[in-house]
Backbone bond lengths (Angstrom), bond angles and torsions (degrees), N, CA, C in turn:
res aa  C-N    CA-C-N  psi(-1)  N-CA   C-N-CA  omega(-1)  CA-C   N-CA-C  phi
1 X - - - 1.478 - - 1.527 109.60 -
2 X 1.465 110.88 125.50 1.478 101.17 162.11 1.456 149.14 -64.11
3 X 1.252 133.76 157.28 1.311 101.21 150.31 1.218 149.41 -70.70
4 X 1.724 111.15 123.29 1.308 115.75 -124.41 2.120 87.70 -101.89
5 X 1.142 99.65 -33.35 1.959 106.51 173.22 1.533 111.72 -23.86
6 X 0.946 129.59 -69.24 1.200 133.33 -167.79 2.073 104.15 -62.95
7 X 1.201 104.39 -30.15 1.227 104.42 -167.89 1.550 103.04 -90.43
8 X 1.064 130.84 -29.74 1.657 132.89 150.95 1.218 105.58 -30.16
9 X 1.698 125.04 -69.81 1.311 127.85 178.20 1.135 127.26 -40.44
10 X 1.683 136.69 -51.65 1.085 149.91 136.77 1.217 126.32 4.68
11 X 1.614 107.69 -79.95 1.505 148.41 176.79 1.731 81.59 -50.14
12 X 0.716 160.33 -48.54 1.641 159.15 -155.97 1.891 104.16 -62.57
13 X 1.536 96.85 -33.17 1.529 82.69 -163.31 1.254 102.61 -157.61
14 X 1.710 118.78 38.12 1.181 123.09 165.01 1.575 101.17 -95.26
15 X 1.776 164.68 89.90 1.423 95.45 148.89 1.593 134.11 -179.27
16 X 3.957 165.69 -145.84 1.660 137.75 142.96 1.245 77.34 -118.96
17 X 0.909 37.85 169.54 1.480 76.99 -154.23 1.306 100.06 -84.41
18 X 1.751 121.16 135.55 1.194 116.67 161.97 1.546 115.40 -94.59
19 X 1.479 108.57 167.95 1.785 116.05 -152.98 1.870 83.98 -86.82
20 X 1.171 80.49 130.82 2.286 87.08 171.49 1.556 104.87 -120.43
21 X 1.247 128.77 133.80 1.022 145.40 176.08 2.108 98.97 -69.65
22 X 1.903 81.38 118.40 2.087 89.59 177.17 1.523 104.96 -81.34
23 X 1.626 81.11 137.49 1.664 94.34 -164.90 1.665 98.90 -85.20
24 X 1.528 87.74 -177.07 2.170 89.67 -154.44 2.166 84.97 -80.75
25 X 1.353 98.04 138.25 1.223 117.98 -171.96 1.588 104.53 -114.35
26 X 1.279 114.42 138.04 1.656 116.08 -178.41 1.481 90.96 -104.26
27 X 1.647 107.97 157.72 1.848 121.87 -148.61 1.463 105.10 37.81
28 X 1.707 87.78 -149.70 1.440 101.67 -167.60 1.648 109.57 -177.37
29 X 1.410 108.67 131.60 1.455 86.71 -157.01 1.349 128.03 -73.86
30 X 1.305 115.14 -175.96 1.588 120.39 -145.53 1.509 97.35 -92.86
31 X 1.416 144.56 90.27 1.467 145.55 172.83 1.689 125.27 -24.61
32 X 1.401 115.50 97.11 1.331 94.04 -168.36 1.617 140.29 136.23
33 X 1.893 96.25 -32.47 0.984 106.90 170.61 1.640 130.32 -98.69
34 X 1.286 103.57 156.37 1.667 110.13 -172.30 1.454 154.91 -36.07
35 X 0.881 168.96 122.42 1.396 150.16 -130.96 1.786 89.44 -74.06
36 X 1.538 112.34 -46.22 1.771 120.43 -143.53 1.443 82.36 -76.44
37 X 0.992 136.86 -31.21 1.784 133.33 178.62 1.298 105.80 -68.82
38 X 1.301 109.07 -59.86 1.607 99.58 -176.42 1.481 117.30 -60.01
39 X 1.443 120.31 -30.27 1.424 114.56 -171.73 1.488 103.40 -79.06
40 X 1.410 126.81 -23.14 1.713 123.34 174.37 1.438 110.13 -64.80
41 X 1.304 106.60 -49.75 1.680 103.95 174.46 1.602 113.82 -32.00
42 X 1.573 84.93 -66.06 1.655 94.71 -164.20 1.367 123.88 -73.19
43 X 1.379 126.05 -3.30 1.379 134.06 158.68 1.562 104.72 -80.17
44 X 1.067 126.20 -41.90 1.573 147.76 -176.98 1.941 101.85 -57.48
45 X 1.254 87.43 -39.89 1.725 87.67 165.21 1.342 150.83 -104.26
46 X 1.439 95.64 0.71 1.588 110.21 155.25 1.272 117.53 -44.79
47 X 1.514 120.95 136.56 1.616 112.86 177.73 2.111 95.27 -85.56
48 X 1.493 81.65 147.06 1.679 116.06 -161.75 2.059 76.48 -97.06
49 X 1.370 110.08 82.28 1.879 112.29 177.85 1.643 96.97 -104.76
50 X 1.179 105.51 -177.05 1.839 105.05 -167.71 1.620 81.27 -149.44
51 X 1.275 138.58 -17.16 1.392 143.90 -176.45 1.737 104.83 -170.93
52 X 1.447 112.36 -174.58 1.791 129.22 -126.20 1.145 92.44 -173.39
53 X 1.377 137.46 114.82 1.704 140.24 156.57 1.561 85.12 -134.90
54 X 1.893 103.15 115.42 1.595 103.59 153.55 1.116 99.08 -163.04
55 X 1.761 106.99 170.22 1.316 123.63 179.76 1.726 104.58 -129.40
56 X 1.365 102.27 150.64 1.529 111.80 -156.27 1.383 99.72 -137.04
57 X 1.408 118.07 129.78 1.306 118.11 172.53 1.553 112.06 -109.31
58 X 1.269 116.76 103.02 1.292 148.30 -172.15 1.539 126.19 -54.22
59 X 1.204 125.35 121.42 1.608 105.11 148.35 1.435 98.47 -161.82
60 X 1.728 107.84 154.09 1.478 119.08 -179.16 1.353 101.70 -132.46
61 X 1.393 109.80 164.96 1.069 111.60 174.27 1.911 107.99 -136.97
62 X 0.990 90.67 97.47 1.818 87.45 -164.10 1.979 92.99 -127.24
63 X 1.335 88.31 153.96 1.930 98.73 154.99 1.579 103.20 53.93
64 X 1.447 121.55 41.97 1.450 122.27 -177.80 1.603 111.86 68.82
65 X 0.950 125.33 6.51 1.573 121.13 -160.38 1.890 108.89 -144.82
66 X 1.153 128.24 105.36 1.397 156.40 153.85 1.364 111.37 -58.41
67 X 1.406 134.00 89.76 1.110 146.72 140.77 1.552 148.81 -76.58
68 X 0.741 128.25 131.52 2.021 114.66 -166.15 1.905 98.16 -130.95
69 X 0.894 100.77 127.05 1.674 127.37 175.21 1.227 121.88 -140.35
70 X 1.687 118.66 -169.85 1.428 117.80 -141.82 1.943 65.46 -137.87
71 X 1.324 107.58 135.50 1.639 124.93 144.49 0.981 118.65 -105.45
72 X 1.693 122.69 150.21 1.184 125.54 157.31 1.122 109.77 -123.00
73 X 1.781 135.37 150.01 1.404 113.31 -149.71 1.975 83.14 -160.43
74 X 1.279 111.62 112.78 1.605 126.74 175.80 1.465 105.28 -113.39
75 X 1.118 111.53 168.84 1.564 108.81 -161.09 1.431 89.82 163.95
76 X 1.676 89.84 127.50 1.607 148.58 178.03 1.372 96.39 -96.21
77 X 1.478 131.32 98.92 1.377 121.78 155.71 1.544 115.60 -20.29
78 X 1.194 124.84 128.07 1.521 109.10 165.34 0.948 147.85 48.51
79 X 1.387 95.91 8.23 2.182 125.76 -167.44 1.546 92.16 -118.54
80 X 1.815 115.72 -68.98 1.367 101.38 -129.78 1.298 91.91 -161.61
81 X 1.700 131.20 128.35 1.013 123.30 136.71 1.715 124.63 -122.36
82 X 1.563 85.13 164.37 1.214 97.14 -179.61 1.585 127.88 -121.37
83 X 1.413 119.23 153.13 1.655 109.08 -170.05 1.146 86.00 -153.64
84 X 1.905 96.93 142.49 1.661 120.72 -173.97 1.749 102.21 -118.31
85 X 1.193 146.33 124.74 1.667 132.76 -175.59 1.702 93.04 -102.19
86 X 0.872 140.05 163.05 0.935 146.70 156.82 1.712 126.04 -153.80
87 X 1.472 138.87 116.48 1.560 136.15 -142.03 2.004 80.46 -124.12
88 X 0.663 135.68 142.77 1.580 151.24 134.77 1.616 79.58 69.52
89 X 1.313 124.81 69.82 1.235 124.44 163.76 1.868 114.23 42.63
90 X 1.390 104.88 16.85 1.819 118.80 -178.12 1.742 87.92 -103.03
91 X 1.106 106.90 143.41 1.408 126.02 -171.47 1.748 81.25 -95.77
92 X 1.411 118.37 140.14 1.599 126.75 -159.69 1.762 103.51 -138.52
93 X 1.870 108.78 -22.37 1.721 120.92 -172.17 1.059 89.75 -174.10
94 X 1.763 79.13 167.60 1.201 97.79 159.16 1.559 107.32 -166.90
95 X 1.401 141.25 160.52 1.390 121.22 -158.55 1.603 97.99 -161.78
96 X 1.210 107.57 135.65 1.371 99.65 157.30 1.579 121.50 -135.72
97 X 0.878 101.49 147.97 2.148 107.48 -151.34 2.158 98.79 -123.36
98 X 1.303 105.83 138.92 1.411 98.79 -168.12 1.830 89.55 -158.47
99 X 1.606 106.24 143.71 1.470 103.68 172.73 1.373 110.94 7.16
100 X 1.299 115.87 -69.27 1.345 115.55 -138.53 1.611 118.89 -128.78
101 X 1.785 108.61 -0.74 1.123 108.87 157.44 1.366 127.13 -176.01
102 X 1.005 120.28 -166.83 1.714 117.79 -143.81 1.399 114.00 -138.47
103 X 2.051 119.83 100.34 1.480 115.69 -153.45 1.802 89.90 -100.75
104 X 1.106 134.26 158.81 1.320 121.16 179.49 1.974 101.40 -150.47
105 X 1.581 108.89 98.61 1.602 83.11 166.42 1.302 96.15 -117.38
106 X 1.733 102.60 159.21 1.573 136.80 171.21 1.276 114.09 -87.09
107 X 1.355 136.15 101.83 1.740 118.36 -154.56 1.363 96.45 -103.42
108 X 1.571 115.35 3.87 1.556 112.30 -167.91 1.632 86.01 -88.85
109 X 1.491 127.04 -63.82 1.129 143.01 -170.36 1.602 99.48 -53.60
110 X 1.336 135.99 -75.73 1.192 136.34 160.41 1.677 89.84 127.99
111 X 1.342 113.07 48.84 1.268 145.32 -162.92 1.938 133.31 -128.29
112 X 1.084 139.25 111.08 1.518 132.45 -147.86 1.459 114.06 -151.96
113 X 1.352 127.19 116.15 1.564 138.09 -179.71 1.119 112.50 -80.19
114 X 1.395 144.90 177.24 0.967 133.47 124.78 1.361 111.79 -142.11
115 X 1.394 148.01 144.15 1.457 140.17 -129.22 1.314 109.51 -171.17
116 X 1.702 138.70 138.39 1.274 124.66 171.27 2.002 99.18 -71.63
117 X 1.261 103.37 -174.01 1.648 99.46 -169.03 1.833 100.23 -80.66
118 X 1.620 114.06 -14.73 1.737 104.55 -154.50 1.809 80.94 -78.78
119 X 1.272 117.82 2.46 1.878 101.59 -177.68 1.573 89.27 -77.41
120 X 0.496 118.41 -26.88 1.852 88.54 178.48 1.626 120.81 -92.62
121 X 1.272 111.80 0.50 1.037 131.09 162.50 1.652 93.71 -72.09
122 X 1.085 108.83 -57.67 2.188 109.50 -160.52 1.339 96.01 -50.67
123 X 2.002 93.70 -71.00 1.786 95.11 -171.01 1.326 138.86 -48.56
124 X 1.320 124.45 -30.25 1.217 143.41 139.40 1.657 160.61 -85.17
125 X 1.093 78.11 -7.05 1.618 101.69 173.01 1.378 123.30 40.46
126 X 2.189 96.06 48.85 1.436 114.54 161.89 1.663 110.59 -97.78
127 X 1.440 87.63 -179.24 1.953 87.26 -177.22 1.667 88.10 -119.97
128 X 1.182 109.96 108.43 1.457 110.64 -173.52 1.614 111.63 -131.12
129 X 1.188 136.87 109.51 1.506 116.72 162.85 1.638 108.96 -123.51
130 X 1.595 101.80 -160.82 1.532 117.96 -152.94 1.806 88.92 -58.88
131 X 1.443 112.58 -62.48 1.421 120.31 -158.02 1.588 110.47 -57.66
132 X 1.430 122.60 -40.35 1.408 125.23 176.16 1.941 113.13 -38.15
133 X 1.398 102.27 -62.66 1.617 134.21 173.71 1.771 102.93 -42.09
134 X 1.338 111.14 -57.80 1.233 108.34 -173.53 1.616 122.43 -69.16
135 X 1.852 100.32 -37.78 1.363 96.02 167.69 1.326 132.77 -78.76
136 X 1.714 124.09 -22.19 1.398 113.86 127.29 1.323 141.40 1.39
137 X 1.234 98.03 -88.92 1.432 117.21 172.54 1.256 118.87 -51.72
138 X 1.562 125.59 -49.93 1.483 115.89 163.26 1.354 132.77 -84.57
139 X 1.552 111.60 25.89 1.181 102.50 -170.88 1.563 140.36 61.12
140 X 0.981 99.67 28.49 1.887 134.74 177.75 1.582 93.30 -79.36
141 X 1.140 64.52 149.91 2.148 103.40 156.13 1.927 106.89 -46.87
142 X 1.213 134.36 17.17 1.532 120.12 -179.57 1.826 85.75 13.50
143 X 1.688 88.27 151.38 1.790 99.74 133.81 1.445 104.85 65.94
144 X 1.203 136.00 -8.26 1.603 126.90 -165.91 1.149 102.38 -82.22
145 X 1.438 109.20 129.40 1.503 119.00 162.98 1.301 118.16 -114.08
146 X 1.054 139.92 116.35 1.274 122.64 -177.28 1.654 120.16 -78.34
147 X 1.599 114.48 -31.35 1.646 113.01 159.81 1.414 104.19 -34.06
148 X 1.416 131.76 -57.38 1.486 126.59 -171.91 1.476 128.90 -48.36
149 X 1.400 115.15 141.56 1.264 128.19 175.86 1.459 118.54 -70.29
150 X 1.497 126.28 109.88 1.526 109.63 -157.45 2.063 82.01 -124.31
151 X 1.393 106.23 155.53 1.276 133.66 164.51 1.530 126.20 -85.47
152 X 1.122 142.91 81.78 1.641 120.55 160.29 1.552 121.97 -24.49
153 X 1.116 138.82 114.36 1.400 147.90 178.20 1.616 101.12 -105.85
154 X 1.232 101.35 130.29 1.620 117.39 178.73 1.533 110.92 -72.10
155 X 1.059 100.53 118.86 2.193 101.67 172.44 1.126 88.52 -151.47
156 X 1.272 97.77 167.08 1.661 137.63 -155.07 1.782 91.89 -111.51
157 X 0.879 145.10 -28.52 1.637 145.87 -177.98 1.424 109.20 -113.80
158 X 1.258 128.64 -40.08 1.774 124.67 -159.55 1.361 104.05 -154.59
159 X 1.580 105.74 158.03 1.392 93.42 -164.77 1.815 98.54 -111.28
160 X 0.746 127.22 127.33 1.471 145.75 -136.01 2.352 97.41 -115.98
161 X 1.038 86.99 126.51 1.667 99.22 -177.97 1.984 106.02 -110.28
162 X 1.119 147.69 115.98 1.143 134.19 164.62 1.158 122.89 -130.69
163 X 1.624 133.96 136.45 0.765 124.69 -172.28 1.790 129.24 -79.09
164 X 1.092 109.66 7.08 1.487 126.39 166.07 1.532 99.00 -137.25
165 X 1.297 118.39 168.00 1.439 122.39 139.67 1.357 134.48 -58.24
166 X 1.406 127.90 168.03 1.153 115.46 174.21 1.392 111.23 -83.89
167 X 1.392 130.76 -4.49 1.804 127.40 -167.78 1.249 93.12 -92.50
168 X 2.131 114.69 -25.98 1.950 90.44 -170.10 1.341 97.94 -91.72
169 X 1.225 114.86 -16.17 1.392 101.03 173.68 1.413 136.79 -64.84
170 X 1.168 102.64 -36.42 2.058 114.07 160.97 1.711 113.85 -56.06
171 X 1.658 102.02 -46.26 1.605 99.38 171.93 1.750 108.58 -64.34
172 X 0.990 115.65 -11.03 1.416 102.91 -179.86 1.634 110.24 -83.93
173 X 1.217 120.27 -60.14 1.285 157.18 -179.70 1.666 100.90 -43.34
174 X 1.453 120.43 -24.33 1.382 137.47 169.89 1.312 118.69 -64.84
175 X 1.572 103.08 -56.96 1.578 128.45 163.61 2.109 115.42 -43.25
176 X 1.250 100.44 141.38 1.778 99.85 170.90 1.448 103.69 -43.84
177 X 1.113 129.83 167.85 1.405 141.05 169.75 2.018 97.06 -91.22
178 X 1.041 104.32 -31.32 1.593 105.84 -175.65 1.831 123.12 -76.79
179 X 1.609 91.52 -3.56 1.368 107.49 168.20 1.624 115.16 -92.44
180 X 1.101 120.77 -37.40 1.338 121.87 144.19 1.211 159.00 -40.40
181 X 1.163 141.98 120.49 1.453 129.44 -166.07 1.767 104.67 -141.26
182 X 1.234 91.01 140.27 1.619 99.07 -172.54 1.774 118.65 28.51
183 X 1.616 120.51 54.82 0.861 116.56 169.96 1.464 118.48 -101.78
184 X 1.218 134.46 127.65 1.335 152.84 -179.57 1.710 116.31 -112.20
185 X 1.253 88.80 140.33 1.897 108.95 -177.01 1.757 91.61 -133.42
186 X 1.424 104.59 124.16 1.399 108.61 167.21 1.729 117.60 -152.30
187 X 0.900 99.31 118.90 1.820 124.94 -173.81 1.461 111.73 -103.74
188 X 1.651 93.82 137.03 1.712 101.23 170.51 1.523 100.56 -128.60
189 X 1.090 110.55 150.78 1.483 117.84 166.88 1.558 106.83 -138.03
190 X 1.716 95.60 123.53 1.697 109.88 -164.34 1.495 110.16 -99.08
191 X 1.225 121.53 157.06 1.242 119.84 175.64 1.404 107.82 -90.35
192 X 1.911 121.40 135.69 1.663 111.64 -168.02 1.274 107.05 -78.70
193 X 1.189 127.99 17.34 1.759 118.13 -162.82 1.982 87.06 -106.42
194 X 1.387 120.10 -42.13 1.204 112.48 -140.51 1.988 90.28 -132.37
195 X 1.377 132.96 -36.34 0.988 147.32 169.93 1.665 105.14 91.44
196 X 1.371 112.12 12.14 1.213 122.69 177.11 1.448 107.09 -59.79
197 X 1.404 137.05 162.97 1.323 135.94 -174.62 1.933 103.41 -91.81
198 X 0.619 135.75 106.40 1.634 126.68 139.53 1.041 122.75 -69.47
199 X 0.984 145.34 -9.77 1.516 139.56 173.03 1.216 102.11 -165.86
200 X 2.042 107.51 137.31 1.614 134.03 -179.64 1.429 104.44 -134.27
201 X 0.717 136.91 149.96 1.297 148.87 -170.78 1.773 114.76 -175.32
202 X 1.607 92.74 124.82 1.707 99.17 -176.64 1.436 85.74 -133.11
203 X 1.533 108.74 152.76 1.417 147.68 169.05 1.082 117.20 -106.08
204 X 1.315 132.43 130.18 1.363 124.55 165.21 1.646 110.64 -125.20
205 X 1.259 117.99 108.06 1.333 138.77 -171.57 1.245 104.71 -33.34
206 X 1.726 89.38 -72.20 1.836 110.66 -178.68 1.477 108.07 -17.50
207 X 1.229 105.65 -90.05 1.495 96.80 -172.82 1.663 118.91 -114.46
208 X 1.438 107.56 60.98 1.219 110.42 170.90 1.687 128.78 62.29
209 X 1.492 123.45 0.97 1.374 150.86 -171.41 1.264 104.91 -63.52
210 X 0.986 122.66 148.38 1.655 124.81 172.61 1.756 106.37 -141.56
211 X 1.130 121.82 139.50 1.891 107.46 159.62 1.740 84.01 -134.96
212 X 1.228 103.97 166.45 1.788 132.95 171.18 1.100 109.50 -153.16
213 X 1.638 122.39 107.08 1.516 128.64 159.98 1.636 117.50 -77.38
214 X 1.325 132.45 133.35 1.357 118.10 164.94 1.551 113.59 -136.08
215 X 0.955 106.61 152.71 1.432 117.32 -151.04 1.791 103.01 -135.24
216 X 1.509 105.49 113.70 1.433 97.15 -173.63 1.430 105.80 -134.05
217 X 1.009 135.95 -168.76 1.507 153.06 172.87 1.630 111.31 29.70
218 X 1.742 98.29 70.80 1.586 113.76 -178.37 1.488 102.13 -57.16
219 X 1.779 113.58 144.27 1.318 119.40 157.77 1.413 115.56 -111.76
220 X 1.623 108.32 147.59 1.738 96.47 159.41 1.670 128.63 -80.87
221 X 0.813 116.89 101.66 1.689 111.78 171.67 1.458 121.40 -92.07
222 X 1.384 118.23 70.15 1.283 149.69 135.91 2.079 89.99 103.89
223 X 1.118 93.14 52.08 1.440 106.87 -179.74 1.488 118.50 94.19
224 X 1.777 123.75 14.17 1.052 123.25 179.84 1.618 99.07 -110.87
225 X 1.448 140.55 117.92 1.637 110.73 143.21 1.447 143.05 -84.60
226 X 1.208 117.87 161.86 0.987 138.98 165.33 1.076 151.11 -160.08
227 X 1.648 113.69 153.60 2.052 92.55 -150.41 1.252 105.58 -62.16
228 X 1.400 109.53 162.82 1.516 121.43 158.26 1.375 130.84 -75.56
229 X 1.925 97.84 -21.52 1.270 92.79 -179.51 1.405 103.10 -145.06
230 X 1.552 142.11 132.85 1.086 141.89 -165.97 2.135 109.24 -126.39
231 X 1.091 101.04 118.42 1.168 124.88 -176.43 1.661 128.51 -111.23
232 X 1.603 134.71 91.01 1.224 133.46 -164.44 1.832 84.84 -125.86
233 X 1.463 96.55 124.36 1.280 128.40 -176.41 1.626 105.81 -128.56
234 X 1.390 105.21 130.21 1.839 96.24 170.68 1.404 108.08 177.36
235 X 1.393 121.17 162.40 1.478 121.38 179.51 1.336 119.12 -158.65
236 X 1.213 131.39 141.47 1.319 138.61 171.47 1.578 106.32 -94.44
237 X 1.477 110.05 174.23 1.103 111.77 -177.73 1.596 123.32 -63.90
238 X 1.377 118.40 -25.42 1.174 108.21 159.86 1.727 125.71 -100.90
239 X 1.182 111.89 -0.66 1.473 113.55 -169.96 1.420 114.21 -130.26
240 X 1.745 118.56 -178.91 1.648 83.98 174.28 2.371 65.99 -168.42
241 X 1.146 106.57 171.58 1.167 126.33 163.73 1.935 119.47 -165.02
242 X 1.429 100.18 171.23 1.238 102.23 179.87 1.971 102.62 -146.15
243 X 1.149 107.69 136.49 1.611 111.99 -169.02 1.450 112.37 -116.33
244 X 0.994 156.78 91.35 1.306 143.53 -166.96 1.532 102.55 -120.70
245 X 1.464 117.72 126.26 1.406 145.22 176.70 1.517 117.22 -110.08
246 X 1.553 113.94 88.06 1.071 109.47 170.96 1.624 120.68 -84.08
247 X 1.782 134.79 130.29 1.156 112.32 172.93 1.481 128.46 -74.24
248 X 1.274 127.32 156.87 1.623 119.76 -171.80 1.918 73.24 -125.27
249 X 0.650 122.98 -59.19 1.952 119.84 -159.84 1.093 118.99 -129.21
250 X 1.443 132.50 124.20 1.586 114.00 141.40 1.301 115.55 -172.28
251 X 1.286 106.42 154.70 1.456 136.08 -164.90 1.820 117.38 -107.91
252 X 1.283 87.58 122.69 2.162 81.82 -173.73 1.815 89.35 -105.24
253 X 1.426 93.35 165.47 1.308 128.65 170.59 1.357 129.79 49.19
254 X 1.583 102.12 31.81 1.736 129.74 -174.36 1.275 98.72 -101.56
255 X 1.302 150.02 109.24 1.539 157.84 -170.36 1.940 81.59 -72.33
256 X 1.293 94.11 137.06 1.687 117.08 177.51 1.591 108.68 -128.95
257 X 1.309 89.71 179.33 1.773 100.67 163.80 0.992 122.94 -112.79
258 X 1.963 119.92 158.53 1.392 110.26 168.94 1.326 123.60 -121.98
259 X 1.610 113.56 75.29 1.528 105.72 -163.37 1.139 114.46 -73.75
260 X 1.479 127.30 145.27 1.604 139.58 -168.24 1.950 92.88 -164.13
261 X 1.843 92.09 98.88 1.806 96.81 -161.98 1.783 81.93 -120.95
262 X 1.407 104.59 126.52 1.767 104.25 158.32 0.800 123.29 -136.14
263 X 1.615 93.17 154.26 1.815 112.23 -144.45 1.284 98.39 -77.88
264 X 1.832 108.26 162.16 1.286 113.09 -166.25 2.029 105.18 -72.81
265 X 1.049 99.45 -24.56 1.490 124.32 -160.95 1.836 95.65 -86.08
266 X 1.246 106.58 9.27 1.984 93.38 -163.20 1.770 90.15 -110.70
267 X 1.384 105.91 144.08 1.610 114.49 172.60 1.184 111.14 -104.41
268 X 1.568 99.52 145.47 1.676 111.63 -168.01 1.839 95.65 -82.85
269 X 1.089 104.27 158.60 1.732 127.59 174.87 1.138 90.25 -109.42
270 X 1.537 106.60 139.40 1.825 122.44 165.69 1.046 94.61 -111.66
């Protein structure tokens, strides 16, 4: 098995969506109402956490190769996260990621980076920062901007925010991709009980890119939710991956630690 850390990161901001079956939803949303309502809800329902203790049972399937591991995933509101990999109970990473940059050791290799965050922007030429990762991880809104102009979209199950329509978006999608430049399509579809997102999905014209996060089977943890099950699917024209985060545990608003110890014996990567 490789080391799979760095390729988690990746998987963050490469990426069609495959078709997911909508899970059974209690109500149904309300016909009618406004984009500026729906977007208060759903900021209104983010859990307000101050810290993150969980464990994640892992698997990707990226680069020809299907792997399944153990995450551990701590988190600093807006400060700091942290991630532990672990394969056959062998500690495999460990990483810690902050505004502005990106620590990465390999404990198999006996090997350790350390990087502001736009390097993974260079090496790969995603648009990735601290806040994207975190709302991921908690089952957030990915991607919300609130400067942005968002649409109410009519559905029969969820009440759906987009930042184009779906008719200009096909007229676009008609057009070369090489006539385009930095054009983006990004959709949420909320659940009416809780306004939590189950499904995000962004397009990127430019070069044909797609990612879709979905997020299903919310828990309460002692008045916080979060999904049970987290799903980032997506592909470009040459690549494609699939991420699935199941939760096994977790605990909000318990101040933790973030150990990240390297060995005297481990060589730095430039």
């Amino acid at each position: 098995m490789r080391s799979v850390l760095p390729i988690i990161l990746v998987a963050l901001a490469v990426l069609n969506a495959c078709k997911t079956k909508p899970p059974v939803v209690e109500g149904a949303a309300i016909p009618g109402k406004s984009s500026a309502w729906i977007q208060q809800n759903m900021v209104e329902s983010e859990s307000d956490f101050e810290w993150f203790n969980g464990k994640m049972a892992t698997r990707l399937y990226a680069q020809g190769e299907n792997n399944s591991f153990k995450t551990s995933v701590r988190i600093r509101r807006d400060s700091l996260i942290w991630l532990s990999v672990t394969f056959s109970n062998f500690l495999i990473a460990q990483a810690v990621i902050t505004t502005d940059s990106v620590k990465v050791i390999l404990k198999r290799e006996k090997k350790y980076f350390e990087k502001d965050i736009d390097w993974i922007n260079q090496m790969y030429g995603l648009e990735l920062d601290y806040y994207l990762l975190q709302d991921l991880l908690m089952g957030n809104a990915v991607g919300y901007d609130e400067s942005n102009k968002y649409k109410a979209l009519e559905d029969t199950m969820y009440y759906v925010l987009s930042t184009h329509t779906n008719k200009k978006l096909s007229r676009v999608r008609e057009r070369s991709p090489r006539n385009e430049d930095d054009v983006l399509f990004l959709r949420y579809w909320l659940y009416p009980d809780n306004f939590r997102p189950y499904r995000i999905q962004l397009d990127d014209i430019a070069d044909t890119s797609s990612i879709i996060v979905t997020n299903t089977e919310f828990e309460d943890h002692d008045g916080f939710l979060h999904p049970g099950n987290i799903e980032l699917s997506g592909s470009t024209p040459t690549d494609s991956i699939n991420l699935q985060l199941r939760l096994v545990r977790a605990t909000f608003n318990e101040p933790t630690s973030f150990p990240y110890n390297i060995g005297d014996n481990y060589e730095k990567l430039e």
